[in-house]
C-alpha positions in Angstrom: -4.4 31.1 -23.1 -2.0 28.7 -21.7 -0.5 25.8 -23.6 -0.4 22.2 -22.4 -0.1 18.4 -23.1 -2.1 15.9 -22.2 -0.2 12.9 -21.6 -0.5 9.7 -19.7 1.8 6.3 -18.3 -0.3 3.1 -18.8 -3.6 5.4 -18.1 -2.6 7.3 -15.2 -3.1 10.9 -17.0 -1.6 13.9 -16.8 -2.1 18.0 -18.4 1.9 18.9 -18.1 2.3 22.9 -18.2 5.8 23.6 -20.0 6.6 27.1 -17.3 10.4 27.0 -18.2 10.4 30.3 -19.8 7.1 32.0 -18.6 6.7 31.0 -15.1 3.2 29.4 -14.0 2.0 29.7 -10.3 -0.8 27.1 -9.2 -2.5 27.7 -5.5 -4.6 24.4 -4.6 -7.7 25.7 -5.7 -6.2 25.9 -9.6 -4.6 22.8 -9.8 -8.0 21.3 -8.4 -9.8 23.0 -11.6 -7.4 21.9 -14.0 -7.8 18.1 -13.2 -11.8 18.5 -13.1 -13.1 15.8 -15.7 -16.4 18.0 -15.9 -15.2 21.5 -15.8 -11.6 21.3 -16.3 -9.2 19.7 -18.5 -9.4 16.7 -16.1 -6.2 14.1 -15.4 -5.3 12.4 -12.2 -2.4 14.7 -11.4 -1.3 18.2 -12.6 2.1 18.6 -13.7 4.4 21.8 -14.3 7.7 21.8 -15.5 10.0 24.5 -14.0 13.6 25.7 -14.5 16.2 23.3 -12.1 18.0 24.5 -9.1 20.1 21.8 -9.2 22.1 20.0 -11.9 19.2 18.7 -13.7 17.4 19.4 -17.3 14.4 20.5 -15.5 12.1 20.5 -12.4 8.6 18.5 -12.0 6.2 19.9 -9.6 3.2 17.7 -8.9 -0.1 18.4 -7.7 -2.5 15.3 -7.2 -6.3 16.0 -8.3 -7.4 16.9 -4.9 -4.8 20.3 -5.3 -2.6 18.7 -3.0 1.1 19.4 -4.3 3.0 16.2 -3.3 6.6 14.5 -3.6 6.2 12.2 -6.3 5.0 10.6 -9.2 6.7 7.7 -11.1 4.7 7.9 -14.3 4.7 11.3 -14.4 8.7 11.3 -14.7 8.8 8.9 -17.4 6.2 11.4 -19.4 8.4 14.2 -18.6 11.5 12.4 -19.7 10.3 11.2 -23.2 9.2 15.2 -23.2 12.3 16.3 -22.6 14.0 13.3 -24.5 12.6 14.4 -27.6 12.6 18.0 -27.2 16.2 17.8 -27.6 17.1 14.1 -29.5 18.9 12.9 -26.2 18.8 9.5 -24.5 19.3 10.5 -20.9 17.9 13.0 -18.7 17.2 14.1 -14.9 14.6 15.5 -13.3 14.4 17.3 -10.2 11.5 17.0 -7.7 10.4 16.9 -4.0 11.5 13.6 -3.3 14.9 13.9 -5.0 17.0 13.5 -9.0 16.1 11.4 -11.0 17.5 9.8 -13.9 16.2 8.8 -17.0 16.8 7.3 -20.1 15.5 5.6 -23.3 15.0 2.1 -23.4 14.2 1.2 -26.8 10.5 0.5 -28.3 9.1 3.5 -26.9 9.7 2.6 -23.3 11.6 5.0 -20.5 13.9 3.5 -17.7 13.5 6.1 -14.1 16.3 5.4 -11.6 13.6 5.8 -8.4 16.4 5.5 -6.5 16.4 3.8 -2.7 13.0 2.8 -1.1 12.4 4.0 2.4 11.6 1.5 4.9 11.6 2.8 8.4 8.7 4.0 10.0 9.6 7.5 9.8 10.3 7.5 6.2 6.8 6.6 5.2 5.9 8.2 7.8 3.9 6.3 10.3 2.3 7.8 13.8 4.9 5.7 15.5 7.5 3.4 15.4 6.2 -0.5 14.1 7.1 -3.2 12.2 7.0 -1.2 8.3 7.1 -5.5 6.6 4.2 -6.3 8.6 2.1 -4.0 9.9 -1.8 -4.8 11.6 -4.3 -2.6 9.7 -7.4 -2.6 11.6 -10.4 -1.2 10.4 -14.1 -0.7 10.9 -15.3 -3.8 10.4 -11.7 -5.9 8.9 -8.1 -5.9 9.4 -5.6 -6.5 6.9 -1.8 -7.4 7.2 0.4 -4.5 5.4 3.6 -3.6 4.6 4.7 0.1 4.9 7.1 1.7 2.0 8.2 5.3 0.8 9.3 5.7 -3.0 9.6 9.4 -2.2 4.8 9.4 -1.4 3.6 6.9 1.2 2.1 3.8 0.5 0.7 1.1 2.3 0.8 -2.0 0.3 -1.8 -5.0 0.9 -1.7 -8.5 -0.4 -4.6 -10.9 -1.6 -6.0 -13.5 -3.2 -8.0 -11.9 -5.4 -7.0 -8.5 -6.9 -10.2 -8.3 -9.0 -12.8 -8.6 -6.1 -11.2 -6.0 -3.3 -14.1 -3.2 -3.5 -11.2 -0.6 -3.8 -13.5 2.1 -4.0 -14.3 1.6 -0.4 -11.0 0.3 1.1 -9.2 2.6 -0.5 -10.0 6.8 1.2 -10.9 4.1 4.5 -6.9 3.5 4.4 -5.9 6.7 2.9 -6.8 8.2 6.1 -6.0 5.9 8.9 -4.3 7.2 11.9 -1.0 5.0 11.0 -0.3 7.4 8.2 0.3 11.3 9.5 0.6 11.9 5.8 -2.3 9.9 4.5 -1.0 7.0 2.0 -1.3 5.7 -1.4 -3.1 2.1 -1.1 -1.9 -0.9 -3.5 -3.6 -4.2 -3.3 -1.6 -7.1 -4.6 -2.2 -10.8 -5.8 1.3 -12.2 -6.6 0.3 -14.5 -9.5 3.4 -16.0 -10.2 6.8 -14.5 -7.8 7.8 -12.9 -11.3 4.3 -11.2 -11.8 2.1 -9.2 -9.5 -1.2 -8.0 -10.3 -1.4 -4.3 -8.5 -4.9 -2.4 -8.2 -4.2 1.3 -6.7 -5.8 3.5 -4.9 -4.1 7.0 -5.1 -3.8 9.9 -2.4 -5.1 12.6 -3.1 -6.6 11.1 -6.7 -8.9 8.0 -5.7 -8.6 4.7 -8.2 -6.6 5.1 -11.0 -5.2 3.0 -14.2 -1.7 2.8 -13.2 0.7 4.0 -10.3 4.5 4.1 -10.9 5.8 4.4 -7.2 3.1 1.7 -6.1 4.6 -0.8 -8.9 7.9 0.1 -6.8 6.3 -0.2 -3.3 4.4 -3.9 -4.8 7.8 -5.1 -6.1 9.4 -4.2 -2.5 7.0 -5.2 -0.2 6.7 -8.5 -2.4 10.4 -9.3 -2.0 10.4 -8.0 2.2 7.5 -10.7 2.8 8.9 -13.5 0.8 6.7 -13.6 -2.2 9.1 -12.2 -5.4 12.6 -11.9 -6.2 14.1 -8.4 -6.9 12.5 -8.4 -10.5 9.0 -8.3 -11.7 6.1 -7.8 -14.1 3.6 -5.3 -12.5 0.2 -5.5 -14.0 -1.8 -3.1 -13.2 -4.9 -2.0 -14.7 -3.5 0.5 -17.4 -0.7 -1.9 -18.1 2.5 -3.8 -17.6 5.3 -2.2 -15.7 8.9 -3.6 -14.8 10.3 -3.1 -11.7 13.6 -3.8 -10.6 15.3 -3.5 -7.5 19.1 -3.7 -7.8 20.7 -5.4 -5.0 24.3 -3.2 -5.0 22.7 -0.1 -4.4 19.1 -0.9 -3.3 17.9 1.5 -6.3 14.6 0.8 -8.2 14.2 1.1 -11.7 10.8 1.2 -13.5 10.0 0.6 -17.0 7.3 1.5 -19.0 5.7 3.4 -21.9 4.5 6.9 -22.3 2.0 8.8 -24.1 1.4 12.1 -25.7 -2.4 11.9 -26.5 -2.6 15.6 -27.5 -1.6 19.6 -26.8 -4.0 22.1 -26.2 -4.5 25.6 -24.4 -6.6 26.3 -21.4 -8.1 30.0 -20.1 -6.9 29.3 -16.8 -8.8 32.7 -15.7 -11.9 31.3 -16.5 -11.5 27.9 -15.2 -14.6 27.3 -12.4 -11.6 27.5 -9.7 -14.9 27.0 -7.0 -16.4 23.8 -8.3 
């Protein structure tokens, strides 16, 4: 049996292996079990926390529900933090990932503060198939086009504003722009209605993970593209469906700080050996 925790950021879930002493090797096929809500211990994203190469408390590997090991996961770090936090009664941590350190600390009334670090907003950083406009990009589909904004927080996503948050049919928009030919990589898809400039409502398709209750890079990618088109200054309430995030983007360095809660909802083991590894 194999220990893990099930925890979650505003909604978006997790099942965190702990593999720092007893190493834990996932193939595509595995993580895709695990995160089965019918035959697995289900969660949007599977995460295992390794030993650090680098000058860091400990390494986050992240594989979306799809099996798909990607670069980054802004809730995810803030669970991993408080885990690490309280595991031994600090106020400050860094993780290493794909995408780069990150730093992170307590901030009070449950909440945890990740440094995100520097968005990237050139079309290679996102990436796209070639070079365009990242602020203000022409997304034509089937039978619509939308006006979007490009950004990488480390993932890809492709951020779209709107009227109405509540009535976008995400569950078709979303895979539709997952998987357009502007994004080599496939994307991350945040619709946005800026309700005031200070607050954004954010619904989120993930990559990899379909619609989910909260995304912490796409709070990042909202609060950038908001401020790139005009819309919101460098701070801002994210609402998304989970929850409330804050997201700041500090003008002196261009780094992005998110804020939010996590959760522990409960540990348990799993028979990874007998997990349906072909459903």
């Amino acid at each position: 049996m194999t220990a893990f925790y099930k925890m979650h950021g505003l909604g978006n879930d997790f099942v965190v292996f702990d593999a720092r002493e007893q190493g834990l090797v996932l193939d595509e096929a595995l993580a895709r079990a695990i995160a089965d809500r019918r035959h697995g211990v289900g969660c949007d994203q599977v995460i295992v926390i390794e030993r650090p190469e680098r000058a860091s408390e400990a390494f986050m590997r992240i594989y979306n529900a799809d099996g798909d090991e990607v670069e980054a996961c802004g809730n995810a770090a803030r669970c991993v933090a408080r885990f690490l936090m309280d595991e031994n009664d600090e106020t400050r941590v860094t993780i290493d990932t794909r995408s780069g350190l990150l730093t992170c600390q307590d901030a009070d009334g449950g909440l945890v503060t990740v440094d995100m670090g520097q968005p990237g907003l050139g079309w290679k950083d996102i990436p796209l198939i070639h070079e365009m406009d990242t602020a203000a990009i022409l997304l034509q589909l089937e039978n619509q086009e939308f006006m979007a904004t490009a950004v990488s927080m480390g993932n890809p996503h492709c951020v779209i504003f709107t009227g109405n948050a509540e009535s976008v049919p995400l569950g078709k928009l979303g895979p539709e722009i997952e998987h357009h030919g502007f994004f080599p990589a496939r994307t991350n898809v945040e619709f946005v209605q800026a309700l005031t400039p200070e607050r954004l409502r954010m619904r989120v398709w993930e990559r990899g993970a379909g619609i989910t209750q909260a995304c912490g890079t796409g709070a990042c990618a909202a609060l950038v593209a908001a401020y790139r088109r005009g819309l919101s200054p460098r701070a801002a309430e994210v609402i998304l469906d989970g929850g409330v995030l804050n997201i700041a983007w500090r003008a002196e360095d261009d780094h992005i700080l998110m804020t939010g809660p996590t959760r522990c909802a409960f540990k348990g083991d799993v028979d990874l050996a007998s997990l349906e590894v072909g459903q």
